[in-house]
N, C-alpha and C positions, 0 to 999 in steps of 0.2 A: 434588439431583443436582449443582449449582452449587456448595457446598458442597465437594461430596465431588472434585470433579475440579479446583476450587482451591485445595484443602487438602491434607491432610498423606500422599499419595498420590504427589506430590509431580510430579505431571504438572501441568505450569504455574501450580504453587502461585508465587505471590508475583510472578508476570510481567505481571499485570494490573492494576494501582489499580484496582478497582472500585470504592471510593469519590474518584473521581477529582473535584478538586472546580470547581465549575459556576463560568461566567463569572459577578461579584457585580453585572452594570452590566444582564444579561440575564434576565428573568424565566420562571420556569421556569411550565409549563398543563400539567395534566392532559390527555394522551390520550383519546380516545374509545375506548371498552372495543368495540374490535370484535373480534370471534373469527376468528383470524388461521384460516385456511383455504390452505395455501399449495399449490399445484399442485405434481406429481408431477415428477419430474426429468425425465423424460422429455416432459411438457408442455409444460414453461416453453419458452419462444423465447428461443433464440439471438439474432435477427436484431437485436432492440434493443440486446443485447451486442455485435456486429459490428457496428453502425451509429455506434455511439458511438466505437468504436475506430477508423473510418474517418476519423471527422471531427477526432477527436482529433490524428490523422497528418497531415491534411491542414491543421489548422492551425497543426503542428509545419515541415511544408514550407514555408510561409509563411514561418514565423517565423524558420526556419534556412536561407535559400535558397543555392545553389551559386552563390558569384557573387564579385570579388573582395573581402575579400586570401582568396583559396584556400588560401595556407597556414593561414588559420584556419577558416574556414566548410567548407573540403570536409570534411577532417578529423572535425569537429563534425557535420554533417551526416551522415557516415558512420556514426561512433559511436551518436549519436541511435538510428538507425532499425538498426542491426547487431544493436543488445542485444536478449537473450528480452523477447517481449511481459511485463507485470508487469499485471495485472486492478486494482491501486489506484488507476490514473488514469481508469480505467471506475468501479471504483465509485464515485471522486467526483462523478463526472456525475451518477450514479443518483440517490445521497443528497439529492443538490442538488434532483433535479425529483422525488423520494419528499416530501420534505418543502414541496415547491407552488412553485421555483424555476425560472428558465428556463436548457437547457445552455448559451446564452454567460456566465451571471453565474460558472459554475462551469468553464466551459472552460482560460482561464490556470490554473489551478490544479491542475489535471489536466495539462497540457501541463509545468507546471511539474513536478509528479510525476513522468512519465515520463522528462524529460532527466535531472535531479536521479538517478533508480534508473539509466539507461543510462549514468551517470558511475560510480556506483560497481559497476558490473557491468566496465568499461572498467577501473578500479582492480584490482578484483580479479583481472582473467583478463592482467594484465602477461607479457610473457616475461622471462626471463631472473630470476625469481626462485624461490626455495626453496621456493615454493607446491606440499603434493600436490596429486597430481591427485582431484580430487573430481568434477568434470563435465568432459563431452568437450569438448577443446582448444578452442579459440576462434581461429577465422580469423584473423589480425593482418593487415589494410591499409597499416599505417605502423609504426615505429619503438617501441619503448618509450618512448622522448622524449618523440615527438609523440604518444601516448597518453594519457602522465603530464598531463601540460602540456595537453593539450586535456578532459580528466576537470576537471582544476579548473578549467580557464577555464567549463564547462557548467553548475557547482553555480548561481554567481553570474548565470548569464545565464538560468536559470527562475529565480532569484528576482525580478532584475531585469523580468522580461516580466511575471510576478505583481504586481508594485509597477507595473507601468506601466498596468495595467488599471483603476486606480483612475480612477471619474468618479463625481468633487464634484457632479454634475448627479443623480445616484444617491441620494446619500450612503451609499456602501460603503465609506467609507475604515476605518472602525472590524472592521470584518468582515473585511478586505483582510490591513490588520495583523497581525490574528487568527492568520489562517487561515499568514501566511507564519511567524509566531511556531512554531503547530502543524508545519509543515514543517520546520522547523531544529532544533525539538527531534526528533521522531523519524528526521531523517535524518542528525545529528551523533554529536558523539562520546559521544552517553548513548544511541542508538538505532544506527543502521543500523551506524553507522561501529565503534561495539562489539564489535554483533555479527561482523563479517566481521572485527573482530580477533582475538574469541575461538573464531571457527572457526578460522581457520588456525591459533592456538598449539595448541588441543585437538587437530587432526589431526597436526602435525609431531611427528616421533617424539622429540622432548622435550618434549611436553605430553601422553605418552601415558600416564605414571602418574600425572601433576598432575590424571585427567580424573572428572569431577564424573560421577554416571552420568544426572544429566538435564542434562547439556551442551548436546546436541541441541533439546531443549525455550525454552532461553536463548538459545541462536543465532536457533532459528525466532522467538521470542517479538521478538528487537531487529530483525531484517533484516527478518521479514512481518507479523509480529503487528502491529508500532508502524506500520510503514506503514501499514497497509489500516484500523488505526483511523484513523490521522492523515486517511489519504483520505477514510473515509467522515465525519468529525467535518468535516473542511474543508468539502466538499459539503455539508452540514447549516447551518454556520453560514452561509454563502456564498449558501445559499437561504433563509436568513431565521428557519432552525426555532427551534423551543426549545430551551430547556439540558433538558430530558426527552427532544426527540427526538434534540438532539446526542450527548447521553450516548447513548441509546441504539443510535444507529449506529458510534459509538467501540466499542462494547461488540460490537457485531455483526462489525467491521470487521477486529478483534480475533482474534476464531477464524475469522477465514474464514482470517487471514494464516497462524493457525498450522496450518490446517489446507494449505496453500498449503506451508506449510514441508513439512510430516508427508509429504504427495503426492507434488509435486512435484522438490521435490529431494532429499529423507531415503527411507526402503526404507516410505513409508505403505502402495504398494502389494503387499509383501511379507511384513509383518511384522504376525500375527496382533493381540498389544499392540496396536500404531499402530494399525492397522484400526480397533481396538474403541474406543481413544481420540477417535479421526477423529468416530466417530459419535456419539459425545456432544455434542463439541464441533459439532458438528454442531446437532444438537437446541439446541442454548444459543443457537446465530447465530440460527435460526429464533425462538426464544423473544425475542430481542432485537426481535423485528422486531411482535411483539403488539402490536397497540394503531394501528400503521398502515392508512392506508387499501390494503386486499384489492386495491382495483385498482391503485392504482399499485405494489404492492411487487413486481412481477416480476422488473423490470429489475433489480433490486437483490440481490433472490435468486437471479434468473441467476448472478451473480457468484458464489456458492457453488457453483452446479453446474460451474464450468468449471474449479475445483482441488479438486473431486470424481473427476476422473478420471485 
């Protein structure tokens, strides 16, 4: 099945390295063969997913407080907490305490996620540019200026709050690195930054005959796919797992994004195709998750149910 929906079908063939290859410093252990058993959608609990997102915020309020110089921190603080919630800074949490970590070791890292996606969501929805409209308008508080200019001051201030988490008392320096390395690749200009360039040339009506017909798929694959692996690989490494479980959450992390694209923003909900795609991809995140232990994998699975709807 894996096969067939990465292959020559051409539904996010070639958007996944699935032999993506393993940290050479980290030793990779066999999984315990447990028979993954995963509760029904309608089971799983929410409230670990909102608990995590609460705390999440709350230690983005911390960290962004309204205070002066106001020309920068309100601004930033705005933006921050303005953008659509994004599920990759939750499931870093997750992966992190999935694989036997505690949520402060994976907290920066997540907080960093979220400013990092609320920058380029602040990029994307600018006024005064040639951008279709693809999602309804976006509120503007301030200026184009002070938008532009507070997007980039944001990128460097989660990285810097993730570098500043490091304690030599730990020894997470190695892990730390890591994990901001995983960050800059999938939030640069080979990932996120990509994709939200090659949505906008594909929709402006001079990229309309240029258009690839799994366009959609490539956009979804750099903007969610690579995040929500990157999220769930960060979490993984950040709590300590193996290069089997890391892979394995990258892989999971993966189709939740595209499926996050397909839902969410693409017509998943309308569009028979997508639908049936949805659900494979579907079955493959689930599959990714085999081998973990049954009870801690909820919180983790939550995360798929909630760009399920």
């Amino acid at each position: 099945m894996e096969k067939a929906l990465l292959g020559s079908n051409g539904r996010a063939a070639a958007l996944f390295n699935v032999n993506y290859k393993s940290h050479p410093r980290r030793p990779s252990s066999a999984r315990m063969p447990i028979a993954m058993s995963v509760a029904k959608s309608g089971t799983r609990s929410s409230s670990q997913r909102e608990a995590i997102y609460t705390e999440i915020e709350d230690h983005l309020k911390k960290a962004i407080p309204v205070k002066p110089p106001l020309v920068v921190l309100e601004p930033m603080h705005h933006l921050t907490f303005a953008a659509p919630k994004s599920t990759a800074p939750a499931l870093c949490i997750a992966a992190c305490e999935l694989v036997g970590g505690g949520r402060d070791q994976a907290m920066p890292a997540a907080a960093a996620l979220h400013i990092i996606h609320a920058a380029a969501v602040a990029h994307e929805n600018l006024p005064l540019t040639d951008r279709p409209e693809i999602r309804p308008p976006v509120a503007h508080a301030y200026g184009p200026n002070v938008e532009l200019m507070t997007g980039d001051g944001m990128v460097p201030f989660g990285l810097e709050m993730l570098a500043g988490s490091d304690d030599p008392s730990r020894g997470d320096s190695e892990r730390i690195l890591r994990a901001i390395v995983e960050i800059t690749r999938a939030t640069g200009s080979q990932g996120m930054v990509y994709g939200q360039y090659h949505e906008v040339e594909y929709l402006l009506p001079r990229g309309r005959d240029r258009r690839h017909p799994d366009w959609a798929d490539h956009v979804w694959a750099k903007k969610e796919g690579e995040l929500h692996a990157c999220a769930a690989a960060c979490g993984a490494i950040l709590g300590g797992g193996t290069e089997e479980e890391i892979e394995g959450l990258r892989r999971y992390g993966f189709y939740v994004g595209m499926i996050r694209g397909m839902m969410v923003h693409g017509d998943g909900r309308r569009e028979d195709g997508v639908l049936s795609t949805v659900q494979e991809m579907k079955k493959l995140a689930l599959k990714a998750l085999e081998g973990f232990d049954e009870g801690k994998v909820e919180a983790v699975a939550s995360i798929l149910d909630a760009n399920m709807c």
